[in-house]
C-alpha positions as CSV (number, residue, x, y, z in Angstrom):
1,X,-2.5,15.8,16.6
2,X,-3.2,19.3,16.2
3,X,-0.3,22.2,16.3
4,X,-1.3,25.6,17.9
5,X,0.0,28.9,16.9
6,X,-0.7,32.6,15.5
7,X,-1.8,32.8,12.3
8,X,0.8,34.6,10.2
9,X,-1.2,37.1,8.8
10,X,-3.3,38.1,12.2
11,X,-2.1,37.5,15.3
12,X,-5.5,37.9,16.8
13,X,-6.8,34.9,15.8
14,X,-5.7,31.4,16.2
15,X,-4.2,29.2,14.1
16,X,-4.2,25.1,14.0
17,X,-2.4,23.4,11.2
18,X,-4.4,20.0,11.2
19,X,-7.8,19.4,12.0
20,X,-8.7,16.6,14.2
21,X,-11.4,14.2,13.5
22,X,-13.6,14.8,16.9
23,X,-13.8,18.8,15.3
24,X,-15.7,17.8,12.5
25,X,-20.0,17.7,13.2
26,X,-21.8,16.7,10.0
27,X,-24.9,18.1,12.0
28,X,-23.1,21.4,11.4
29,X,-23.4,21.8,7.8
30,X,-26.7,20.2,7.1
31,X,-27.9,24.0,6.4
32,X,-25.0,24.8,4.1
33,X,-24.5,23.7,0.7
34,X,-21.0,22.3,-0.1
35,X,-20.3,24.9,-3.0
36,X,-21.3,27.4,-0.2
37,X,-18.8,26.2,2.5
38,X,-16.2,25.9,-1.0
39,X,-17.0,28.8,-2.6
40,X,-16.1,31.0,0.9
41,X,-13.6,29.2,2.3
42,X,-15.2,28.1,5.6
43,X,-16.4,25.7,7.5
44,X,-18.0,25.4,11.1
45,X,-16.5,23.1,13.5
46,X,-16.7,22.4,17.3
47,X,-13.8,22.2,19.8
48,X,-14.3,21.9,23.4
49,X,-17.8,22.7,23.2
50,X,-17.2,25.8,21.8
51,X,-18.1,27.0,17.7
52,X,-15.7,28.1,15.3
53,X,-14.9,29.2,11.9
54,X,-12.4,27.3,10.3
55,X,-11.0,29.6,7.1
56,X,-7.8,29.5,5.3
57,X,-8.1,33.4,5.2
58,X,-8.5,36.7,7.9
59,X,-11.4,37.8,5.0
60,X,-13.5,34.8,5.7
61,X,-14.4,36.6,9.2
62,X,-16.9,38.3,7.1
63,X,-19.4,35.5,6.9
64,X,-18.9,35.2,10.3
65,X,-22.3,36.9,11.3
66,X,-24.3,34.4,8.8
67,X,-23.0,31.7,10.4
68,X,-23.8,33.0,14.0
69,X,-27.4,33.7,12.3
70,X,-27.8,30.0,10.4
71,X,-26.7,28.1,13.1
72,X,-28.3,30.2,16.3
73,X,-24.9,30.1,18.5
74,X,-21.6,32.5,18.7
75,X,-19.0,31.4,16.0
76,X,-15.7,32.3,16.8
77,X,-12.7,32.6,13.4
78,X,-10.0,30.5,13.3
79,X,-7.2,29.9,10.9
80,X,-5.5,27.0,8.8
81,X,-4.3,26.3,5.3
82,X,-6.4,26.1,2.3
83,X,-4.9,22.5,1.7
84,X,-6.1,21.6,5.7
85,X,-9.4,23.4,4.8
86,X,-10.5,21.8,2.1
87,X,-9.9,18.1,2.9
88,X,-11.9,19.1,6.3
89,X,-15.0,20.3,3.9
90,X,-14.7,17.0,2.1
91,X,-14.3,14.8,5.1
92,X,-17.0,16.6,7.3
93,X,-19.4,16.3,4.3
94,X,-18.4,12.9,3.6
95,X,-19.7,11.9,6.8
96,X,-23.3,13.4,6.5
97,X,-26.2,10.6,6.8
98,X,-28.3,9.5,4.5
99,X,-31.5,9.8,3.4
100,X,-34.0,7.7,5.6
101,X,-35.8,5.0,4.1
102,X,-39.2,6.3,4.1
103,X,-38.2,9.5,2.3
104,X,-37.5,7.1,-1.0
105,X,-39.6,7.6,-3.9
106,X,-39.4,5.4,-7.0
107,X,-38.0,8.0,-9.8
108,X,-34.3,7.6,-11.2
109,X,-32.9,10.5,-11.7
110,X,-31.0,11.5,-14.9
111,X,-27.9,10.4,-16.0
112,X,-24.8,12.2,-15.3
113,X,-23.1,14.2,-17.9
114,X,-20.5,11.7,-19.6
115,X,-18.0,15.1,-19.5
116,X,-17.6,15.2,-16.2
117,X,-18.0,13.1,-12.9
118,X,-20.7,13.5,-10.3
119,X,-20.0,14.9,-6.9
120,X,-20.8,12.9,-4.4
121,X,-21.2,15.3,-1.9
122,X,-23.2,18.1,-3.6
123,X,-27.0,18.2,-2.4
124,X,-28.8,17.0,-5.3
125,X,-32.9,18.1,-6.4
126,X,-33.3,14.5,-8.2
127,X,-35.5,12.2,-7.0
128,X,-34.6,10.3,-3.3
129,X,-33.3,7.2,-4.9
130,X,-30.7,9.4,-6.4
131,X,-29.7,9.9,-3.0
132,X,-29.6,6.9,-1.3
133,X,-27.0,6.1,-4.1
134,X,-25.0,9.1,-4.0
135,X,-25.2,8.0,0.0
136,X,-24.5,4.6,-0.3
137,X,-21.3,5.4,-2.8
138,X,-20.0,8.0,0.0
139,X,-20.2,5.4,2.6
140,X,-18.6,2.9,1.1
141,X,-15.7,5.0,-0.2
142,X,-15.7,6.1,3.6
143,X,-15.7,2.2,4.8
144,X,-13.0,1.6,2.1
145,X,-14.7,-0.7,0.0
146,X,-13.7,-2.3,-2.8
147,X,-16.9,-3.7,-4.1
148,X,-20.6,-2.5,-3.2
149,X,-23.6,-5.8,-4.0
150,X,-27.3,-5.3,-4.6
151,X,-28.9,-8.3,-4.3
152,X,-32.5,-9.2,-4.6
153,X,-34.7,-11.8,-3.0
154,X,-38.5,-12.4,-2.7
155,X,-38.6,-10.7,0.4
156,X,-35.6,-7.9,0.7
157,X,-32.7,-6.8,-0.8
158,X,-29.2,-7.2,0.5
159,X,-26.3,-4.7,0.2
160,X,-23.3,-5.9,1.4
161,X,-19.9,-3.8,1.0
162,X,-16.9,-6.0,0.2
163,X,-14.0,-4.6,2.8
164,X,-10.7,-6.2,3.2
165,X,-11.9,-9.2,0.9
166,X,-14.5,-10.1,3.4
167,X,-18.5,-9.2,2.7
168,X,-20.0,-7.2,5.1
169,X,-24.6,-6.4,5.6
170,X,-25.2,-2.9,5.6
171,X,-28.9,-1.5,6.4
172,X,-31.2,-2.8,3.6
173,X,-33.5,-0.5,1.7
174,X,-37.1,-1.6,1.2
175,X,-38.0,-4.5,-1.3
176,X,-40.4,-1.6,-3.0
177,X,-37.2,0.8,-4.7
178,X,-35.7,-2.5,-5.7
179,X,-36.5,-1.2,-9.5
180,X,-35.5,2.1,-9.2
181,X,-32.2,1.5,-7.6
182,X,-31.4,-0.9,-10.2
183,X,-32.5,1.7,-12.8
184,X,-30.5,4.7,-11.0
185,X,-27.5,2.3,-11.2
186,X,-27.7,1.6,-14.9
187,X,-28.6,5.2,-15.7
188,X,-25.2,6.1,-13.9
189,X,-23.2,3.3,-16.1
190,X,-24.8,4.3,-19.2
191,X,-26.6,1.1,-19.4
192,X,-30.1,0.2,-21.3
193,X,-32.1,0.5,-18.4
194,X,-34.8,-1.2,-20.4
195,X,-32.4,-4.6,-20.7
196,X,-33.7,-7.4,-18.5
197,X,-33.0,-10.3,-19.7
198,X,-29.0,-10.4,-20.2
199,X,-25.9,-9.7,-18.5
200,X,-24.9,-5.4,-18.5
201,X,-21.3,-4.3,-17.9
202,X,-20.9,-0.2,-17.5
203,X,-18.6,2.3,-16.2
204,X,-19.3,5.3,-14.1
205,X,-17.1,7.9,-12.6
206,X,-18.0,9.9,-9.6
207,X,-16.1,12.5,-7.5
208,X,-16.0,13.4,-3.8
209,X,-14.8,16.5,-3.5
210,X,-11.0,16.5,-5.4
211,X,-11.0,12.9,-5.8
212,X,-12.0,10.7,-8.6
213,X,-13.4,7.1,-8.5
214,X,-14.2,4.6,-11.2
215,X,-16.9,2.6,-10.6
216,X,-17.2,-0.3,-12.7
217,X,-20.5,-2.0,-12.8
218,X,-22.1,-5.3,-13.5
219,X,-25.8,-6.7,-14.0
220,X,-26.8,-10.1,-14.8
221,X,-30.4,-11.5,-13.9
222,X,-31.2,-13.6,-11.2
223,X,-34.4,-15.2,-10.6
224,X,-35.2,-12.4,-8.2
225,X,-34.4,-9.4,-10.2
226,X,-31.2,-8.3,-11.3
227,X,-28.2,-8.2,-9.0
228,X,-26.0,-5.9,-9.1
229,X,-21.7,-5.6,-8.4
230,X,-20.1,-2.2,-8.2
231,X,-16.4,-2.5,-8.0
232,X,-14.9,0.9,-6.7
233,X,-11.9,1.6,-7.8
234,X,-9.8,3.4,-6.0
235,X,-6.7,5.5,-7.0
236,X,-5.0,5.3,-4.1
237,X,-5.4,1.5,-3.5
238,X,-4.6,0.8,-6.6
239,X,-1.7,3.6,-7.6
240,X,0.9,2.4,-4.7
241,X,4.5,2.6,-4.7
242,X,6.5,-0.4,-4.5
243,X,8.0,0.4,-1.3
244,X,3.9,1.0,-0.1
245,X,3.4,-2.8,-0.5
246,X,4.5,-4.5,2.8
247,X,7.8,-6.6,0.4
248,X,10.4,-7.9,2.6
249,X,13.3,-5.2,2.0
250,X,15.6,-7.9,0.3
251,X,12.9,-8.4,-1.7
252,X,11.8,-5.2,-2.7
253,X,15.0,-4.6,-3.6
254,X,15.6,-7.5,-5.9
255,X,12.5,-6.6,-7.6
256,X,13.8,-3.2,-8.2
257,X,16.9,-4.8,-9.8
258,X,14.8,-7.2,-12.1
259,X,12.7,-4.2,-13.4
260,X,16.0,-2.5,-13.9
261,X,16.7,-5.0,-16.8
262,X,16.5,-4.4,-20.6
263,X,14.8,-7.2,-21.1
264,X,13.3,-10.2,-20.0
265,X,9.7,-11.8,-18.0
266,X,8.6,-10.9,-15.0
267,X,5.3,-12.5,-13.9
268,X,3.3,-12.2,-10.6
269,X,1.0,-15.3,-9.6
270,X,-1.9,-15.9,-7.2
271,X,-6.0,-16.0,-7.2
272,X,-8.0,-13.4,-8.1
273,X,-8.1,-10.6,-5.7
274,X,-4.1,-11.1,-4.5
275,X,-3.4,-8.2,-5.5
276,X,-1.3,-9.0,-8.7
277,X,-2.3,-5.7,-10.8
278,X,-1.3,-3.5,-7.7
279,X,2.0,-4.8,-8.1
280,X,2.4,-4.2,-11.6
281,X,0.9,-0.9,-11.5
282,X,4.0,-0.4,-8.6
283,X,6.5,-1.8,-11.3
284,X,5.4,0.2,-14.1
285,X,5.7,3.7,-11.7
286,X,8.7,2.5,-10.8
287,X,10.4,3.2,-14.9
288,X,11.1,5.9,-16.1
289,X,8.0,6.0,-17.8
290,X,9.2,9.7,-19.6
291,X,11.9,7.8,-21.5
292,X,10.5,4.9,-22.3
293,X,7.7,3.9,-24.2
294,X,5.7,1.8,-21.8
295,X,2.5,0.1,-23.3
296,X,-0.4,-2.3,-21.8
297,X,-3.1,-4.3,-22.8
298,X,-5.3,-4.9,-19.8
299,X,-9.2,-6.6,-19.7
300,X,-10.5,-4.7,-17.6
301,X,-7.9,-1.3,-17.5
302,X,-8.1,-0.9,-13.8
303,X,-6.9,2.6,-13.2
304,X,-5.0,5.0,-15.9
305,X,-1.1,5.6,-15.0
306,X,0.4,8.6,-16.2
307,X,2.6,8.1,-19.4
308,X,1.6,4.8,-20.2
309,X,-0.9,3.7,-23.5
310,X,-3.2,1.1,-22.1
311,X,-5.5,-0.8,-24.2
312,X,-8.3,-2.8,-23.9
313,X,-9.1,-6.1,-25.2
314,X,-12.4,-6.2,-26.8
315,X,-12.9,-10.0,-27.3
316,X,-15.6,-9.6,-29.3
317,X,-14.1,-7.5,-32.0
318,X,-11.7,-10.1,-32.2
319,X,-8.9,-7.9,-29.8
320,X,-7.4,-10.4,-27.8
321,X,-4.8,-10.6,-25.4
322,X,-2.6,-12.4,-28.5
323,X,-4.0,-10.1,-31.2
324,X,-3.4,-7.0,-29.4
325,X,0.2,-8.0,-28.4
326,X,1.0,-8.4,-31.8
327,X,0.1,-5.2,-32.7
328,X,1.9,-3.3,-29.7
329,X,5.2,-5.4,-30.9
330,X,4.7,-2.7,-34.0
331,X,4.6,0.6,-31.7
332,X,8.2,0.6,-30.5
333,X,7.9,-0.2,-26.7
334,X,10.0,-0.9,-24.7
335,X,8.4,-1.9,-21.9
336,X,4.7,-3.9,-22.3
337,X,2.4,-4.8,-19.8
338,X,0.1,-8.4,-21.0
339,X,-2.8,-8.6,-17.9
340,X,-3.0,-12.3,-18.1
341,X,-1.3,-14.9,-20.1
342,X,-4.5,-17.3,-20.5
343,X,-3.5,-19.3,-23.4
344,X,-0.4,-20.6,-25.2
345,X,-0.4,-18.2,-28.2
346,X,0.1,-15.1,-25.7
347,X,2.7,-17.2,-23.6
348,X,4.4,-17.8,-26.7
349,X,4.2,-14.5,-28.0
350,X,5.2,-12.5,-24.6
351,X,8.4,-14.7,-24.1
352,X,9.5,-14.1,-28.3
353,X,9.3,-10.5,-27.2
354,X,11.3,-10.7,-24.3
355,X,14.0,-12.5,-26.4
356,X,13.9,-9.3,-29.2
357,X,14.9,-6.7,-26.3
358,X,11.5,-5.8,-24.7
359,X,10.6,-5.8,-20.9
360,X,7.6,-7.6,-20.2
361,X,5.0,-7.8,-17.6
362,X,2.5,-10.2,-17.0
363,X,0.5,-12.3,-14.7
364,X,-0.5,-15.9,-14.2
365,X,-3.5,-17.9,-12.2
366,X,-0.4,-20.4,-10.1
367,X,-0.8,-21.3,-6.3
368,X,3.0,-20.2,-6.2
369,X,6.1,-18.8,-8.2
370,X,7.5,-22.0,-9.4
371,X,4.4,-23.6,-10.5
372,X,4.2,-20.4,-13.3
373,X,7.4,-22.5,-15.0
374,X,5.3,-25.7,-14.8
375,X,2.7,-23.9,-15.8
376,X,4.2,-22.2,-19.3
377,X,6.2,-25.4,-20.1
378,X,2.5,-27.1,-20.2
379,X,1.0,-24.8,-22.1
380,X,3.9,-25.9,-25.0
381,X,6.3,-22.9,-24.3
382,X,10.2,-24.6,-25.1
383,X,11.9,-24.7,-22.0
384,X,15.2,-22.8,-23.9
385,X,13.0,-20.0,-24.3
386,X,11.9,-19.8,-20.3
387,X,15.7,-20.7,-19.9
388,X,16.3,-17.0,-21.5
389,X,13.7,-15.5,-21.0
390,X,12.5,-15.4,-17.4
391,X,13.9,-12.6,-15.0
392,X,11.8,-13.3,-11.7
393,X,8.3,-14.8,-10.6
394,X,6.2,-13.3,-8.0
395,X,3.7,-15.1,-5.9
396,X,1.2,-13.3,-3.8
397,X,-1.5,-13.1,-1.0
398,X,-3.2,-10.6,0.8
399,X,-4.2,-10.6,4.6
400,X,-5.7,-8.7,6.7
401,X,-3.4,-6.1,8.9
402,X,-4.0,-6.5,12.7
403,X,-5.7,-3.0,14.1
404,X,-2.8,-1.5,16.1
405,X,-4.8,0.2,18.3
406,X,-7.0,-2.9,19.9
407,X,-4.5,-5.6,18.6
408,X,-3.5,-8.3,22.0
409,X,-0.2,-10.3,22.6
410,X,0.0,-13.3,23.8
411,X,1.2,-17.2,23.0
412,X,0.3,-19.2,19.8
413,X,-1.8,-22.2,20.8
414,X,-1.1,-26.3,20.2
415,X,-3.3,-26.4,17.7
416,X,-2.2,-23.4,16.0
417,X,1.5,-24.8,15.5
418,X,0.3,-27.5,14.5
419,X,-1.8,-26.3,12.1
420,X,1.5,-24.1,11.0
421,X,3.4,-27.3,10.1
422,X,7.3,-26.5,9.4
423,X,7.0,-22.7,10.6
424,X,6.1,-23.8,14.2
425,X,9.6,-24.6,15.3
426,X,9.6,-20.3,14.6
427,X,6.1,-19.7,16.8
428,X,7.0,-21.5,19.6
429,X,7.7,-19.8,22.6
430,X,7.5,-16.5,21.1
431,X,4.7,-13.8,21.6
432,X,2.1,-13.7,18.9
433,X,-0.8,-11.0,18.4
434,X,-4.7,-11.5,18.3
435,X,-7.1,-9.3,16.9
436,X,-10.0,-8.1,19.3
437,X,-12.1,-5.2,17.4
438,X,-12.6,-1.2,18.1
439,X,-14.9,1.0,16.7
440,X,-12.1,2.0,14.6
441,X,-11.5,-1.6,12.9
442,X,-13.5,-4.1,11.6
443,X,-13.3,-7.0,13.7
444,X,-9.6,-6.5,15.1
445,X,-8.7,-5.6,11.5
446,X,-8.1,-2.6,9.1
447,X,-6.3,-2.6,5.3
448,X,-4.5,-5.5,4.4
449,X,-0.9,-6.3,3.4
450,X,0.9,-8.6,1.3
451,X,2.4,-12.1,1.9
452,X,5.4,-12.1,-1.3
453,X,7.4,-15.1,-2.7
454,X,10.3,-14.1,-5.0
455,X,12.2,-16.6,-7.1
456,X,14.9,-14.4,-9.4
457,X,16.2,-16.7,-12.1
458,X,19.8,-15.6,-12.7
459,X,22.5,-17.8,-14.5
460,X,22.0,-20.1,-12.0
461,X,18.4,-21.4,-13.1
462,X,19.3,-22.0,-16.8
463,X,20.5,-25.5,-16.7
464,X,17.3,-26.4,-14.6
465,X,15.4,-24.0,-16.7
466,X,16.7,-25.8,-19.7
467,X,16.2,-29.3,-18.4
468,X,12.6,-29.0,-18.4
469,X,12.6,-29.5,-14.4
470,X,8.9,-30.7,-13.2
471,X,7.5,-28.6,-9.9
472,X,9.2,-31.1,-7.1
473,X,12.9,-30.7,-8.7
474,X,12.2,-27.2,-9.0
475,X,11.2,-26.4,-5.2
476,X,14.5,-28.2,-4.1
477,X,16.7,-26.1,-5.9
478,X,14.7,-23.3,-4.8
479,X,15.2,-24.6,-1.0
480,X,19.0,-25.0,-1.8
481,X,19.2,-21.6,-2.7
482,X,17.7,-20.2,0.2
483,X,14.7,-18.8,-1.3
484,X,11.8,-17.5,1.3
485,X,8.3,-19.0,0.5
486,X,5.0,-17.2,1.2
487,X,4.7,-19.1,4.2
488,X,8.2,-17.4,5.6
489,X,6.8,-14.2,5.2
490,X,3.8,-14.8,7.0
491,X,5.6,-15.9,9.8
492,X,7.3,-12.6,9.3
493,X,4.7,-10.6,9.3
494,X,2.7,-13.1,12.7
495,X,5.8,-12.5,14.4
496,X,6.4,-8.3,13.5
497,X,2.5,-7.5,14.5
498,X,1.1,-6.4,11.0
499,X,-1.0,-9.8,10.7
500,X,-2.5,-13.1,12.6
501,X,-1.9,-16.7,12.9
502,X,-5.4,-17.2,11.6
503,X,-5.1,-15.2,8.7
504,X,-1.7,-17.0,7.0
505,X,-3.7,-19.9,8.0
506,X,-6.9,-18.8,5.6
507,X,-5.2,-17.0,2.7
508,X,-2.2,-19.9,2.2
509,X,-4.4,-22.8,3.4
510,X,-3.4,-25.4,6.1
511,X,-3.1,-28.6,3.8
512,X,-0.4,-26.3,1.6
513,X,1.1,-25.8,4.5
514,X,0.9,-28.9,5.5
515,X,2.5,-30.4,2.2
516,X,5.0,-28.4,2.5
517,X,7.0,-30.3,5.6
């Protein structure tokens, strides 16, 4: 909501200090460059039918008469911050359409200078394809997309934005700029646009207005062409607090106390796409990275984090997940960061340096927390060691949050609770919500949220630890101990609003949940 005043400099003219969506008319600026509208300090926006001047300063009046002259109709001044101002330019620019189809010509345009990041919404002179991408990008940072898919067939190609983990058809260029798309695309991730025949991996980096995004790209032929993957990466997505990540409070804060610990493993579990970096990027922001010496080795490095040396394993150069956490053990850290323990010489390795005073970090491919111990004790770690070594396991999921402005009440069905199992005797009887879908939501949802199960292995563990428990003695003294299970904080989350039956059904599956009575 918008808050009236005077401006404090003038009292003449008004001041608002937000700007409301509905203000902003892309159809506005079409005639003014976005270095223009920067480089004044103005912007034209529409409120009740009438034309204003938004400015951060009284001296901006001056380009009031231009205004009135470019866009044929009275402009009026009025007053905000420069902070307001400029994420209005970005967001009303952001929301400009793009090109049409028939305007595409077959050029790519040239690549980006590696110094610096492209703008996204500057007006560009390169050729039309360049455009539709710059376009394309803008919307799907604007849809919140993670991932952005070219794909050709005989007839037409297929882009599809990947939002909320679900794929999603947007408009489809014409089969004829199928080429030059793919070339633009390379050009922009520094790829041999000549290259065919084998798989290309690239990075790009783009801006829209102050914010940065990596995009991370991916070709491999197909019998079509060549498809192409753009994952998006996104600071703030990625770059979230702990308490930003929907944990049960008693959770978050035994989390907090495990990270607190001078030594020690902490691993996170669950598929790919759960989520698992987020919440080690969380961890690691939650040291005090200006005291310690915090160090990673990542494949891919997903986002940079202040303070912290991240590496990059380069398998074929012989820098491994192993190799390289051999060589970090030599840098002093005191905190280390393995992306994925994938074999049994990094298990080994990370738990050994646990043992000789160093926090570490790291993730595993389990259905749940417990299943990591099964997991390591197979892949030949001693139990003793996990005995010592292990400080808490995280297991993960991500649904989809219910819209809150379209979600609907009512009571979970039969089949529903009985598809629920054990967590019915919690769902029956009591109100439930459904999604329905707004124009501001994608089918009843928008953003997702995490579904967290914590196991903290205090003194209490070691003589099961020890014992080399398999994964059945391991969930009853798990159960004894009270510990909440993914499926618990689903119902949670069913029964608070934030997500659906139908989505803890999807992301935990209803045989686990079945097998779990």
């Amino acid at each position: 909501m918008q808050a009236h005043g005077k401006a404090p400099d003038d009292a003449s003219v008004e001041f608002v200090a937000e700007v409301e969506d509905s203000w902003l008319k892309p159809k506005l600026v079409e005639k003014l460059p976005v270095d223009w509208a920067r480089a004044h300090h103005v912007l034209p926006i529409e409120r009740s039918g009438r034309l204003y001047a938004l400015a951060a300063s009284p001296s901006a009046a001056a380009r009031m008469d231009e205004l009135s002259i470019l866009l044929g109709r009275d402009v009026f001044p009025i007053l905000t911050t420069p902070e307001v101002l400029r994420r209005a330019i970005d967001q009303c620019y952001a929301q400009r359409a793009t090109p049409m189809w028939k305007e595409i010509g077959g050029a790519a345009a040239e690549a980006p200078s590696a110094a610096r990041a492209e703008d996204l919404l500057r007006d560009t002179d390169d050729a039309p394809v360049a455009q539709y991408v710059n376009g394309l990008l803008l919307d799907a940072v604007r849809k919140r997309a993670s991932d952005l898919h070219v794909e050709p067939f005989e007839s037409h190609l297929l882009v599809r934005f990947r939002i909320d983990g679900f794929l999603h058809a947007q408009p489809p260029p014409p089969k004829s700029i199928e080429a030059a798309l793919v070339s633009r695309l390379k050009v922009m991730a520094r790829m041999d646009i000549a290259e065919r025949r084998l798989p290309q991996d690239g990075m790009a980096r783009v801006r829209i207005g102050d914010r940065e995004f990596d995009v991370r790209v991916s070709t491999v032929p197909v019998a079509e062409g060549e498809r192409v993957v753009l994952r998006i990466l996104n600071q703030e997505s990625l770059l979230r607090p702990l308490s930003g990540l929907g944990m049960p409070p008693a959770v978050e804060a035994d989390v907090r106390r495990a990270i607190a610990e001078p030594n020690g493993v902490i691993l996170v579990t669950g598929p790919t796409g759960s989520g698992k970096t987020t919440t080690l990027y969380a961890a690691l922001q939650a040291l005090d990275t200006a005291r310690l010496n915090v160090m990673t080795i990542e494949d891919p490095i997903e986002y940079q984090i202040p303070n912290v040396a991240q590496i990059q394993v380069k398998p074929k150069i012989g820098l491994t997940f192993a190799q390289g956490l051999r060589h970090i053990l030599r840098q002093d850290p005191d905190v280390i960061l393995v992306g994925e323990i994938r074999d049994a010489e990094t298990a080994e390795i990370a738990i050994r340096a646990s043992l000789t005073g160093h926090l570490v970090f790291s993730t595993l491919h389990t259905n749940d927390a417990l299943s990591a111990v099964v997991r390591l004790t197979d892949m030949g770690v001693p139990s003793y060691l996990l005995a010592n070594a292990l400080r808490g396991c995280m297991a993960q999921r991500l649904v989809r949050r219910l819209c809150p402005l379209c979600k609907k009440e009512g009571l979970p069905s039969a089949d529903e609770l009985r598809a629920m199992g054990p967590a019915a005797l919690r769902l029956g009887g009591r109100p439930v919500w459904r999604p329905v879908g707004c124009p501001e939501c994608i089918g009843g949802y928008r953003d997702r949220i995490g579904l967290y199960e914590w196991i903290a292995f205090g003194p209490d563990w070691e003589s099961v630890l020890r014992a080399g428990a398999d994964a059945e003695a391991l969930r009853r003294r798990a159960k004894s101990a009270g510990c909440a299970t993914l499926l618990d904080d689903g119902v949670d989350k069913v029964l608070s609003g934030a997500t659906s039956i139908d989505e803890v059904l999807r992301t935990i599956g209803a045989q686990r949940i079945g097998a779990s009575a």
